[in-house]
C-alpha positions in Angstrom: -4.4 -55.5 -14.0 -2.4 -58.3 -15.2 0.2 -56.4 -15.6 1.3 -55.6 -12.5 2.5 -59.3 -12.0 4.6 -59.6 -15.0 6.3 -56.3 -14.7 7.5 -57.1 -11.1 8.5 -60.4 -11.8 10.1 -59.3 -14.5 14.5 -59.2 -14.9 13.9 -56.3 -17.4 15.1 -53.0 -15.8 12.6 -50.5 -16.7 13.4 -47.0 -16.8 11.8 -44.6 -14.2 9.5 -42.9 -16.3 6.5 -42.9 -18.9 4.4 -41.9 -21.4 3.0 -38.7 -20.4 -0.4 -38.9 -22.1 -1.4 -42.4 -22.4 -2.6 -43.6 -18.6 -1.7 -46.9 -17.9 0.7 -47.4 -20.3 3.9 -49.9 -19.3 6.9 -48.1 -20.4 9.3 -49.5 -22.8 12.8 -50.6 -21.3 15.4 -48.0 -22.4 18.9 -49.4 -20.3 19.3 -49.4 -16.7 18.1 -46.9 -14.6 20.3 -44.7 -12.5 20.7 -45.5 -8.9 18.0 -44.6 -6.2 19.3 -43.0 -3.1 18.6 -44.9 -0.3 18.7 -48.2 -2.0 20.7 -51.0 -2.7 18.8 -52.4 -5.2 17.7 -49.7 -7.9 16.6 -52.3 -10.1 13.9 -53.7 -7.8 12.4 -50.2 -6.7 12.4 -49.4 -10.3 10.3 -52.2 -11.3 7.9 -51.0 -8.5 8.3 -48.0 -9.0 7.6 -48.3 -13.0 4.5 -50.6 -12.0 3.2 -47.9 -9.8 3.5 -44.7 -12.2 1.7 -46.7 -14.6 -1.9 -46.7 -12.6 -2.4 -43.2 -12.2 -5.4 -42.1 -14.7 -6.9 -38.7 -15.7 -10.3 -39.7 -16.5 -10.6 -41.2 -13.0 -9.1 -38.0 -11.2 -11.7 -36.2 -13.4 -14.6 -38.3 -11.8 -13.1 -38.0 -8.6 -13.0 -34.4 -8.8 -16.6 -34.4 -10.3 -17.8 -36.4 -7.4 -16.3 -34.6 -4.5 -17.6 -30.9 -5.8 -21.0 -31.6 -6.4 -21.8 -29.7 -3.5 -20.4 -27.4 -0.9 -19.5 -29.2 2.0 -17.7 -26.8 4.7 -16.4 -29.0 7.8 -19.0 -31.0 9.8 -21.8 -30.1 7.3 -23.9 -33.8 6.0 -21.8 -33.0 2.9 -18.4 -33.1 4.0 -19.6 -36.5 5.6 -20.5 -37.5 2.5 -17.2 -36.9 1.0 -15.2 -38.4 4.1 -17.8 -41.8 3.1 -16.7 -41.5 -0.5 -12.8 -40.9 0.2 -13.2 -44.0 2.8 -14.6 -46.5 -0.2 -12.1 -45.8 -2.3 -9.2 -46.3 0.0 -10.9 -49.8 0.9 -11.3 -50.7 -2.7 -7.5 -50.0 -3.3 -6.8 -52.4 0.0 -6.2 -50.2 2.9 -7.0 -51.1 6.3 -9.7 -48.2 6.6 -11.4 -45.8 9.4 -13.1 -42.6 10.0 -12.0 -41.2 13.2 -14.1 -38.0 14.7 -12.8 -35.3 16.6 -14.8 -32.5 18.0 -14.4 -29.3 17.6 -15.1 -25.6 18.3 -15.8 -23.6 15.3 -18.4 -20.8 13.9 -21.1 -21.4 11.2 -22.1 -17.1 10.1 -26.0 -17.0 10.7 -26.1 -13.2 9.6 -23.4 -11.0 7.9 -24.2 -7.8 6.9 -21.9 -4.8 6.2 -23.4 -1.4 5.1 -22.3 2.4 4.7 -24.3 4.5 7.2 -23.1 8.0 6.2 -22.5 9.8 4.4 -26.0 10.6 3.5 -26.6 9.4 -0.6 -23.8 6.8 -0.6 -25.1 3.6 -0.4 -23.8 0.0 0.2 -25.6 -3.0 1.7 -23.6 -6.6 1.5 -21.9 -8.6 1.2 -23.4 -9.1 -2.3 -24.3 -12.7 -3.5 -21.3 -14.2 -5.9 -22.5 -14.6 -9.0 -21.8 -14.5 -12.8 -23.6 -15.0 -16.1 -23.2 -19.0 -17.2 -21.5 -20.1 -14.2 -23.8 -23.8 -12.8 -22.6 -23.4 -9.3 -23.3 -20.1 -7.8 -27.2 -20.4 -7.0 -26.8 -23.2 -4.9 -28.2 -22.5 -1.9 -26.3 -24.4 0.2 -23.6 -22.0 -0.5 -22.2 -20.1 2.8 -22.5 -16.7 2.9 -19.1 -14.8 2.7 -17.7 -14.9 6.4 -14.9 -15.6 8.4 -14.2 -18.7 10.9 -13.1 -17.6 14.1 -14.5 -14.1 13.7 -16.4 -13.3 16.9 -20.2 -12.1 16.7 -20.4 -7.9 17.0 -22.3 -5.3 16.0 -20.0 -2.2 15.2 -20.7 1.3 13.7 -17.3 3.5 12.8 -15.2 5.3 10.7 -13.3 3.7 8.4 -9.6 3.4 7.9 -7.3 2.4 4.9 -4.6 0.2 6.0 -2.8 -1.4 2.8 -2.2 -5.5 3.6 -2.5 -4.5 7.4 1.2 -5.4 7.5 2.9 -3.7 10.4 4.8 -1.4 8.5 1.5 -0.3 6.8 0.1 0.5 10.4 3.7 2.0 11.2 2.7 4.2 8.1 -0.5 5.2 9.1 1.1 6.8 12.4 3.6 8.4 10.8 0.6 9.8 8.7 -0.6 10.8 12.3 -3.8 8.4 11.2 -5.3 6.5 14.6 -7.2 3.4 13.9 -8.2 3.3 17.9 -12.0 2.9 17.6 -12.5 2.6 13.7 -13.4 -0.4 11.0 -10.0 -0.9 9.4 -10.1 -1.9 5.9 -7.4 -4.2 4.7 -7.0 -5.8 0.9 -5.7 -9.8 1.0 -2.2 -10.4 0.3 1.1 -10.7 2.0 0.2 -12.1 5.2 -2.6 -14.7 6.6 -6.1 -13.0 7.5 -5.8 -13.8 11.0 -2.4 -11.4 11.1 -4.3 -8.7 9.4 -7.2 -9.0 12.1 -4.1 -9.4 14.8 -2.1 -6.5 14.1 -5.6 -4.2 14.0 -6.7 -5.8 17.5 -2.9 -4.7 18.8 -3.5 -1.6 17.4 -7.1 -0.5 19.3 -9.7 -1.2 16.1 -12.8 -2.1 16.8 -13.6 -3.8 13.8 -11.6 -5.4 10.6 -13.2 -5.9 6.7 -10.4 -7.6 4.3 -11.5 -7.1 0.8 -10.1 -8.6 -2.3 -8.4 -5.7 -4.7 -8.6 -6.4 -8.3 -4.7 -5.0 -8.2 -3.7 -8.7 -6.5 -6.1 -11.5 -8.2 -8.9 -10.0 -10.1 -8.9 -7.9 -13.8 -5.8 -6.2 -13.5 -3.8 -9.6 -12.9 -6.6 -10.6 -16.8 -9.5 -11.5 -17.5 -11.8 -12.2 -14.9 -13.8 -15.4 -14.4 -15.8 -16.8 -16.9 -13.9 -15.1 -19.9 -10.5 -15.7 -17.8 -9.3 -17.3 -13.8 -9.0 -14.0 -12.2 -11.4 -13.0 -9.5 -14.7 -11.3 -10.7 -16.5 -8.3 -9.2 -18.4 -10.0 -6.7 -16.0 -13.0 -5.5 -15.1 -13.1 -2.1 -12.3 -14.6 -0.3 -13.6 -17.0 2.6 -11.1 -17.9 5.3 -10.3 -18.7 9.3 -8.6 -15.8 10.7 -7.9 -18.1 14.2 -4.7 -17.0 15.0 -3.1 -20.3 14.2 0.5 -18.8 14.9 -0.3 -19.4 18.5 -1.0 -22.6 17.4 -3.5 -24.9 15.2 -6.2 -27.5 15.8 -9.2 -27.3 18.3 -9.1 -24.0 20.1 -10.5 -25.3 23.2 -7.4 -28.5 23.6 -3.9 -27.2 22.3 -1.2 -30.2 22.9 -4.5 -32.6 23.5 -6.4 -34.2 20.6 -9.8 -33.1 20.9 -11.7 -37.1 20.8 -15.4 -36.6 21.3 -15.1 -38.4 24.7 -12.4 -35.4 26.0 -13.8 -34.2 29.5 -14.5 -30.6 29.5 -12.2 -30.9 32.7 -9.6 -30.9 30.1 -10.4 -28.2 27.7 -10.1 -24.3 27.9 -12.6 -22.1 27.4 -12.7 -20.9 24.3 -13.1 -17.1 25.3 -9.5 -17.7 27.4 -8.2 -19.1 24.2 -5.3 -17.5 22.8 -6.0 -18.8 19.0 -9.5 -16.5 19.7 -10.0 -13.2 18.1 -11.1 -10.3 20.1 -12.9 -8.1 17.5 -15.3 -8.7 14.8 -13.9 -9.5 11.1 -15.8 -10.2 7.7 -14.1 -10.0 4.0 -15.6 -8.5 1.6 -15.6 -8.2 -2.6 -14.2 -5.3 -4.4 -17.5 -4.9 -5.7 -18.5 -4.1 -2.3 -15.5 -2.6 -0.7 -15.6 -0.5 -3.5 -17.7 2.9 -2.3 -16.1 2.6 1.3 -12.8 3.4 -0.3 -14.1 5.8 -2.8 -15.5 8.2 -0.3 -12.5 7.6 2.1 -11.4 10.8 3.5 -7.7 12.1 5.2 -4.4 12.1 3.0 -4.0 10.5 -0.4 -2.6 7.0 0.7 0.7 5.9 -0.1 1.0 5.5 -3.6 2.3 1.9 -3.2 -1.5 1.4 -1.4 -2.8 2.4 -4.2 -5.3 -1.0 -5.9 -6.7 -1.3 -9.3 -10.1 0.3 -8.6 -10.5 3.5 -11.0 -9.9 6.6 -8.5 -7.4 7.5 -5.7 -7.3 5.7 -2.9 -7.3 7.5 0.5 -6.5 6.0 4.0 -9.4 8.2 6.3 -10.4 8.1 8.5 -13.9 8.8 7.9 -16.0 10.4 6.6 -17.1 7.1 5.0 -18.8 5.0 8.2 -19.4 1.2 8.2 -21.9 -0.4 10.2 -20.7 -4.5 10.7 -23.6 -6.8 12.0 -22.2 -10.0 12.9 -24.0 -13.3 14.5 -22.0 -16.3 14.8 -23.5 -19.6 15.5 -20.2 -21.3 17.9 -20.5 -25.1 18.5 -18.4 -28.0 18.8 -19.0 -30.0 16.2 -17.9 -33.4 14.3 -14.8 -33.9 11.7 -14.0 -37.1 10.3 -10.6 -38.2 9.3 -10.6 -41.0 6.9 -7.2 -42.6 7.8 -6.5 -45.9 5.3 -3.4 -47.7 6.6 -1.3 -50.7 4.8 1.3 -52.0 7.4 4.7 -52.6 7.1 6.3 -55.9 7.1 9.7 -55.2 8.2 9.0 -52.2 10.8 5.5 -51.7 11.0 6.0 -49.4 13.9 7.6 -46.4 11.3 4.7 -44.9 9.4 5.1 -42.4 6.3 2.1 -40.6 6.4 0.8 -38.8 3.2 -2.0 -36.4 3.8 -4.8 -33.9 2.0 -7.3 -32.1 3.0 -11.1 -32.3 1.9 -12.7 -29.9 3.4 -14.0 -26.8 1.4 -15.7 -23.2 2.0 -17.9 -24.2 -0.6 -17.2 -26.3 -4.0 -13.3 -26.5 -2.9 -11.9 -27.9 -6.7 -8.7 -26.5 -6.5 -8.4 -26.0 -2.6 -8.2 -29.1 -1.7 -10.2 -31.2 -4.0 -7.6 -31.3 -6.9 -5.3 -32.8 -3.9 -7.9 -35.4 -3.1 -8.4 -36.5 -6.1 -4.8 -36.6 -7.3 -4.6 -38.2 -3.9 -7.1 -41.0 -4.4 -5.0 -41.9 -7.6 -2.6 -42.5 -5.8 -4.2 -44.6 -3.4 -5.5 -46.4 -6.6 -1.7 -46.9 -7.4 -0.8 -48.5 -4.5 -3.7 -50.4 -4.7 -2.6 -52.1 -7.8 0.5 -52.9 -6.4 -0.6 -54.8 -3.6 -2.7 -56.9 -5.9 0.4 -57.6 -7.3 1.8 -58.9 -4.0 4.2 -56.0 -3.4 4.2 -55.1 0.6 6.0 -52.0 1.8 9.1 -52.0 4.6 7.4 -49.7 6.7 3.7 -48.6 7.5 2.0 -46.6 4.7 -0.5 -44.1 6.0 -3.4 -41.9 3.2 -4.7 -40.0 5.2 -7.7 -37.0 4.5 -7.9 -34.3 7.0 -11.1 -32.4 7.9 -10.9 -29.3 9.6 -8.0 -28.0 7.7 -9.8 -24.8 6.6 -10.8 -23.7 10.2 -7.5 -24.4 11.3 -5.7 -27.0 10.3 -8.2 -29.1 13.0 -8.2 -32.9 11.9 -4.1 -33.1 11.0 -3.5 -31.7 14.4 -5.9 -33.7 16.5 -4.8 -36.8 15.0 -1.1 -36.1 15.5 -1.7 -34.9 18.9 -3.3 -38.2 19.6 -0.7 -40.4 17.6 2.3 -37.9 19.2 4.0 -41.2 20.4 3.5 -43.4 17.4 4.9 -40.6 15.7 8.6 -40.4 17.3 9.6 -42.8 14.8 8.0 -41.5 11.9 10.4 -41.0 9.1 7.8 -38.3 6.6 5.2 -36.5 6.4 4.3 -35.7 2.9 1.4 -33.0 2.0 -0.6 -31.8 -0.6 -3.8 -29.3 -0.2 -3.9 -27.6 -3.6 -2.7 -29.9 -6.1 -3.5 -28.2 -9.0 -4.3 -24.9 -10.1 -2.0 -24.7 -13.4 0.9 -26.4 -14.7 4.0 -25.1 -12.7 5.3 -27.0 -10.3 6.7 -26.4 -6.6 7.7 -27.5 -3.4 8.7 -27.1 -0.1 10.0 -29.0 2.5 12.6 -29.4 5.5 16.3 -29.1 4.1 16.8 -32.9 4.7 14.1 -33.6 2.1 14.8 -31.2 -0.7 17.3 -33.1 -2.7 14.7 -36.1 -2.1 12.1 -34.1 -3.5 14.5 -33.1 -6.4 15.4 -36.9 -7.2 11.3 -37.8 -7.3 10.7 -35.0 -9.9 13.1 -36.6 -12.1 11.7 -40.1 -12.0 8.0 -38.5 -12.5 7.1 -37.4 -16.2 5.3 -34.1 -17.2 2.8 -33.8 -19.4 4.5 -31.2 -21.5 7.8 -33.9 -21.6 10.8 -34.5 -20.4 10.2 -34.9 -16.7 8.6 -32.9 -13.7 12.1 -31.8 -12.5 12.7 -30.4 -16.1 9.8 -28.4 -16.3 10.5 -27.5 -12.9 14.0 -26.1 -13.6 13.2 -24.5 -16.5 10.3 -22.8 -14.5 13.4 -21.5 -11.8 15.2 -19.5 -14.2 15.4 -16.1 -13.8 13.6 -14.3 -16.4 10.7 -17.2 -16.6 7.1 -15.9 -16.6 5.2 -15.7 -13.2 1.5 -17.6 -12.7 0.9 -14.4 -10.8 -0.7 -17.1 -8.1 -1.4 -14.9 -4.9 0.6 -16.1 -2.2 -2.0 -17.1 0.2 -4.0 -19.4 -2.1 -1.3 -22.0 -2.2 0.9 -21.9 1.2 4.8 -22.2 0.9 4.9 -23.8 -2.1 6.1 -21.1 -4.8 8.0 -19.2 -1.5 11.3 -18.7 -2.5 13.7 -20.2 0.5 15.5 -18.5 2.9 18.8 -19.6 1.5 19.7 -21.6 -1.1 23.1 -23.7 -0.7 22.4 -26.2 -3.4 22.8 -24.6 -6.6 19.9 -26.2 -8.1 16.0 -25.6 -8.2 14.9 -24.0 -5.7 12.7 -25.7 -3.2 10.7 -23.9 -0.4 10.9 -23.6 3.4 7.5 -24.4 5.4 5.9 -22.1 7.3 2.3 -22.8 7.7 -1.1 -22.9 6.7 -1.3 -26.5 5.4 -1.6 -30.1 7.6 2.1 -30.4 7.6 2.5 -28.0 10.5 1.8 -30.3 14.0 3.6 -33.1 12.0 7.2 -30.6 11.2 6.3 -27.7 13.7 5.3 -29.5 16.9 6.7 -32.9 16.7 9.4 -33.0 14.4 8.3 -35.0 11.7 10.6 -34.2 8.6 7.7 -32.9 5.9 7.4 -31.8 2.8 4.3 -29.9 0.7 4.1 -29.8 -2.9 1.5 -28.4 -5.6 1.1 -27.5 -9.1 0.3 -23.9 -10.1 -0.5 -21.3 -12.2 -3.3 -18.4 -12.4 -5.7 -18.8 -10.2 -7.8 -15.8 -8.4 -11.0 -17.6 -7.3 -9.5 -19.0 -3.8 -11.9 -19.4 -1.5 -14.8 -18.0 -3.1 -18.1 -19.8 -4.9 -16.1 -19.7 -8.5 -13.4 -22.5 -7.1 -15.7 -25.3 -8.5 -15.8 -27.5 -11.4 -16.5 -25.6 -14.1 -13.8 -23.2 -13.2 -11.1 -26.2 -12.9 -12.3 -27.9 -16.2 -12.0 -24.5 -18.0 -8.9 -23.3 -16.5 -7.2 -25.3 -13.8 -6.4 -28.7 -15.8 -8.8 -29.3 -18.9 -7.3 -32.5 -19.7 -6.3 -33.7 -15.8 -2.8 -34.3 -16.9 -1.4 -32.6 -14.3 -4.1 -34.2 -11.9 -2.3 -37.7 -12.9 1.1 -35.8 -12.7 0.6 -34.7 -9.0 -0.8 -38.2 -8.3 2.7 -40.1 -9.2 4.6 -37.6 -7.9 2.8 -38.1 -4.4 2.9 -41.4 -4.5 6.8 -41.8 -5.3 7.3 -39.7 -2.6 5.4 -42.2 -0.4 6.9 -45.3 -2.0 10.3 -44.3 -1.8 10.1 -43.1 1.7 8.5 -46.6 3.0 10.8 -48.7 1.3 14.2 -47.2 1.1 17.0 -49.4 3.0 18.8 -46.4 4.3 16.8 -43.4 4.8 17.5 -40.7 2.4 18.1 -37.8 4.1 20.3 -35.3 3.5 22.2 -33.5 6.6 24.3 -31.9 5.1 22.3 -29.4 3.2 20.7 -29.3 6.3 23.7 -27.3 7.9 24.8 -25.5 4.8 20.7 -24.1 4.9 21.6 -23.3 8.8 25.0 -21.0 8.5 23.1 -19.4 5.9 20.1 -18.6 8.4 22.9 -17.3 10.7 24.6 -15.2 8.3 21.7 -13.4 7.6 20.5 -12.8 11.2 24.2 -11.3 11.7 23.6 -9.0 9.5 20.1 -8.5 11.1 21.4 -8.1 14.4 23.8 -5.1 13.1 21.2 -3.2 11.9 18.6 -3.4 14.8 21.1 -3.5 18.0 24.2 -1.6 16.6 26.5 -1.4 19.6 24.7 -4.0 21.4 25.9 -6.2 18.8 25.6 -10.1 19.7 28.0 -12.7 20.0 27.3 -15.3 17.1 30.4 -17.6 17.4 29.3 -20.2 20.0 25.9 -20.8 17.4 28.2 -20.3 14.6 30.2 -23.1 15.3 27.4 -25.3 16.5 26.5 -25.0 12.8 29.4 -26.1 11.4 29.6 -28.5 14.1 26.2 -30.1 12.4 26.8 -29.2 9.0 30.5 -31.4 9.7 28.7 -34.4 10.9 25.6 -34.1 8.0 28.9 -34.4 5.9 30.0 -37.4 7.5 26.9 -39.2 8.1 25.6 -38.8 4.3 28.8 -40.4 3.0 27.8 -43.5 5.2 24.1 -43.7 3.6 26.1 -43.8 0.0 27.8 -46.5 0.9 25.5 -48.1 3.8 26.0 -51.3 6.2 24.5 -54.4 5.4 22.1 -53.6 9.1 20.8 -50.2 8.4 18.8 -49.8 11.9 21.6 -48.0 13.8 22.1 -45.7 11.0 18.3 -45.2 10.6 17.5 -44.7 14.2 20.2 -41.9 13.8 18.8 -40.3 11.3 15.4 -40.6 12.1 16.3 -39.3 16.1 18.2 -36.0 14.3 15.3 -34.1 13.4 13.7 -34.2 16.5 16.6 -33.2 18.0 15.9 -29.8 16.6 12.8 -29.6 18.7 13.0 -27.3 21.8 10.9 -28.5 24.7 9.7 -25.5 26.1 8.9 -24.1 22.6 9.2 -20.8 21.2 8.9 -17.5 23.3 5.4 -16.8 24.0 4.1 -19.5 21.5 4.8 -23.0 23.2 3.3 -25.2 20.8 5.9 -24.3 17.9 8.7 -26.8 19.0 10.9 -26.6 16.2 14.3 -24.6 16.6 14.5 -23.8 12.8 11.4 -23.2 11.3 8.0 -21.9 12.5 5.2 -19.7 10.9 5.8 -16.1 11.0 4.0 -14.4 14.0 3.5 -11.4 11.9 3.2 -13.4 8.3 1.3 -16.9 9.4 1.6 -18.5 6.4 5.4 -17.6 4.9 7.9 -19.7 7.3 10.2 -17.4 9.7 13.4 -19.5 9.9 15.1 -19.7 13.1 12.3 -17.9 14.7 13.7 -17.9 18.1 16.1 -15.6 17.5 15.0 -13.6 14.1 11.8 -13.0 16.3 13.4 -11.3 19.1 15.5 -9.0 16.6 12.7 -7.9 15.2 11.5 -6.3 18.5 15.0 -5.4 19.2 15.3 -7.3 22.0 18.7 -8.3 22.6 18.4 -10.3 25.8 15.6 -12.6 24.5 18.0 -12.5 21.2 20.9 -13.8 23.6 18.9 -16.7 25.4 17.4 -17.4 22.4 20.7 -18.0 20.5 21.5 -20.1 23.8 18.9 -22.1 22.8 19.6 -22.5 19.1 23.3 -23.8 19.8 21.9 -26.5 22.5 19.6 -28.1 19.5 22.1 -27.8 17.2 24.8 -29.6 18.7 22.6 -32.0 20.3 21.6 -33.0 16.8 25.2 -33.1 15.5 25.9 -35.2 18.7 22.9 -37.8 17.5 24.1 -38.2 13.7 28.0 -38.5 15.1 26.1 -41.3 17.2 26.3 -43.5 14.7 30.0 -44.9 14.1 
């Protein structure tokens, strides 16, 4: 566009924000804008910035969307190629230096699943059933995949059943105290609270032979409203797909952790899988609540707790028996292909830093929402950038796009690639994600406490469809009393989490656990990262219903919040790659920190009583970082006319935070803050070292571990008070 030129060149200072509706508007000048953190000239990045928000457009996100759900197109299927081809073309037509890198994997593909009552005599189930409903185009496809799980083992198992809640371990704690044993039986678990693979974890720890997770209408189908296609909730028959690898060991490949997983890695250099410890012992399948239904209807033993009790119509009993399940299970285990499409515009200044910005593409089945409403909100942005570089405008830094296969197995292609690029990625100052991007129109975020007030600034240069700007909406969204999206958790990762502490006063933004690409980039090699999504009532995760028709109907009608999510993304990227000084904030870092440690005081109290730990060595370590956070931010406000000292400073304090030897038990986790929970997987367990070890009442692990903790943290306050 011809635009594009005149804006940039331009000595009107345009204002940081747009007409909502109308894509491709320029926006009318309305004064100066209000300084940028992190640069020196506000005017400058505003013009780019203006010129950028200005591409973004809903009927092309609607065409991308379109495009990439036409079929299913699980990992390494011809379809998910497909997509990876399509994703490729339009990064090159926007200008990016473009590949597809493979990786190979190990992963299942079910070849049968079947799950049946075998007694008692006259009760009668046989599934899983096949999704469907009346008026929905997408659910006879047969290239749909049956309802399984990735990483389940094969098995063949005939028991007793058992009710276990959301297989938390409190609910199997409950159980014993209801002198219930699970030794030997199918345990039956509804989704919610925790990642799938916990659920199947926990059971394993606890002697079942066999685990069937089940949606209940109580936590995304007709109690939450109407059920798909009169409302967005889950129907009868929809089933919840889903890896249940246990990625809290750690992601990517099973067969290479720490090792990207090319195609030409010697089998010299890979574990078996069976010695893997990201490897499920027992057989696992999910289920619909139209099927789970009889099993817990003819469940036996006490009434269950009434807080177990679901939304189907009778009383729900925990068993065991005399209900028994027979699971058949064969799992077709290969290593097969994923391609990354990585698109790449270098920097001109330091080429060697490289802000990555990632999603996703690959799908259980139709994948709209999860991830496809990323990709396409990410291919508008690509588009954006595009536009600019017509224009003439080159970034400081590296500018990565990058869209991940694998994620849905276990995060596969974001890990492999960072293993591989672990060097090139010492000096990289982001990593900015987005898998869902749109399921409704509230917004969210997490991040690393050095990026929230960055994430803050962006929403308010971004506009929202409703007016006003994203960070607006956003607030008003925050206050107590505002309605819920009743989103289950596990659809969307951290991003509607509320943090473990909140120092700032303002809207709240999330930590990061896991489930989503960011992990190897924050968790393993200390990338700072962020995640954000836009939500709102969605109970078709996973399941055949997540497809077009669905997101046209219910998710964004209009793809508004499609172009929303694109800007948004983009700014992040664009602020990030260009910024004189980099704008991170340390402070809020430390504040975030002595909160953690408060907490875990009072933790420590309660599970060790007289054995109470020492805290004041880690305490002041805190302080001791939070002090120079202080010192150094005041420096970025008012920065040298040489930033690189001051950037190498702040880039080198986050990985700082890393511990070498990892986390007890789970070496890949390197980060001294944050890691996934061992016992949630996706919500993040903050410094997991230490809360970890309290929660097995551990106090000499708690002890070394709080060693630990005060190392990383004053060797990062030692690195930002580096900088004179």
């Amino acid at each position: 566009m011809r635009l594009f030129s005149s804006i940039l060149l331009s000595s009107v200072v345009l204002p940081l924000f747009l007409s909502p509706t109308v894509s491709g508007r320029a926006p009318e000048p309305s004064g100066p804008p209000p300084s940028i953190f992190g640069f020196r000239d506000a005017a400058a990045e505003a013009a780019t910035e203006a010129a950028f928000l200005a591409v973004p457009d809903p009927k092309l996100a609607e065409e991308h969307l379109r495009i990439l759900t036409q079929a299913p197109h699980m990992a390494g299927t011809p379809e998910d190629k497909a997509t990876a081809d399509y994703v490729a073309q339009k990064f090159r037509q926007a200008g990016l230096d473009t590949e597809i890198v493979e990786y190979k994997a190990w992963f299942n593909y079910p070849v049968e699943i079947s799950v049946a009552i075998s007694a008692p005599a006259g009760v009668e189930m046989h599934g899983p059933t096949r999704e469907v409903v009346d008026g929905d185009p997408y659910d006879d496809d047969p290239r749909v995949v049956m309802p399984f799980n990735g990483m389940s083992p094969s098995g063949e198992v005939e028991a007793e059943a058992v009710y276990a809640n959301y297989g938390t371990p409190e609910d199997f704690e409950k159980l014993e105290k209801l002198k219930v044993d699970v030794r030997g039986k199918i345990v039956l678990v509804r989704y919610g609270q925790n990642f799938r693979g916990v659920k199947e974890f926990i059971a394993q720890e606890h002697g079942a032979a066999g685990v069937i997770i089940y949606s209940d209408p109580f936590d995304d189908g007709w109690r939450r409203g109407d059920k798909y296609p009169e409302g967005p909730w889950r129907p009868d028959t929809g089933v919840q797909r889903g890896s249940v690898g246990y990625m809290f060991e750690f992601p990517g490949d099973p067969t290479s952790p720490g090792i990207a997983s090319l195609p030409s890695l010697p089998e010299s250099k890979r574990i078996s899988p069976e010695k893997s410890a990201q490897m499920p012992k027992i057989p696992v399948t999910p289920l619909s609540y139209h099927d789970a239904a009889p099993i817990l209807q003819h469940l036996g033993g006490p009434d269950s707790p009434r807080e177990w009790q679901g939304s189907l119509p009778f009383t729900y009993h925990v068993g065991p028996g005399p209900v028994r399940v027979k699971m058949h299970l064969k799992q077709d285990y290969q290593f097969r292909t994923l391609w990354d499409v990585i698109g790449r515009v270098r920097g001109k200044e330091s080429p060697d830093e490289w802000v990555v910005a990632g999603n996703h593409r690959d799908a259980w089945v139709y994948g709209a929402v999860d991830p496809n409403s990323g990709t396409a909100a990410m291919l508008e942005t690509v588009h954006g950038v595009g536009e600019l570089l017509k224009s003439g405008w080159k970034p400081k830094r590296t500018m990565i796009f990058a869209s991940w296969d694998g994620e849905e197995e276990g995060l596969m292609g974001s890990t492999e690639w960072a293993e591989q690029h672990e060097s090139e990625l010492a000096r990289a100052p982001a990593y900015f994600n987005m898998d869902v991007g749109v399921s409704g129109p509230k917004f969210g975020a997490s991040s690393v406490p050095s990026l929230k007030q960055f994430l803050r600034d962006v929403a308010k240069s971004v506009p929202s469809p409703k007016g006003g700007t994203v960070y607006e909406e956003w607030q008003k969204a925050d206050q107590p009393g505002a309605a819920s999206t009743q989103s289950p958790a596990e659809a969307i990762g951290d991003s509607r989490r509320k943090p473990a502490a909140n120092v700032s006063g303002d809207v709240l933004v999330g930590d990061l656990g896991s489930g989503s690409d960011y992990s190897a980039f924050q968790q393993h090699l200390g990338v700072p990262s962020s995640d954000i999504s836009s939500t709102g009532p969605y109970g078709v995760y996973h399941s055949v219903f997540d497809n077009f028709a669905w997101f046209k109907k219910f998710g964004d009608p209009d793809f508004v919040y499609e172009q929303q999510m694109a800007r948004v993304f983009g700014l992040e990227a664009l602020r990030m790659v260009d910024a004189d000084v980099l704008p991170y904030d340390y402070e809020e870092y430390g504040k975030e920190i002595a909160a953690y440690l408060d907490a875990a005081k009072q933790r420590a109290e309660s599970k060790l009583g007289a054995r109470m730990l020492d805290l004041s060595a880690v305490s002041a370590a805190a302080k001791h970082f939070q002090e120079a956070g202080a010192k150094i931010l005041a420096k970025q406000k008012n920065p040298p006319r040489d930033p690189v000292r001051l950037n190498q400073a702040l880039l080198s304090a986050e990985r700082a935070l890393l511990v070498p030897e990892g986390l007890p038990h789970r070496p890949w986790f390197r980060h001294a803050i944050y890691a996934p929970g061992e016992y949630t997987g996706y919500a993040a367990v903050v410094i997991p070292g230490v809360n970890e070890a309290l929660d097995k009442g551990d106090a000499e692990r708690a002890r070394q571990q709080l060693a630990v903790l005060t190392a990383a943290l004053d060797r990062a306050a030692r690195v930002l008070e580096g900088y004179k």
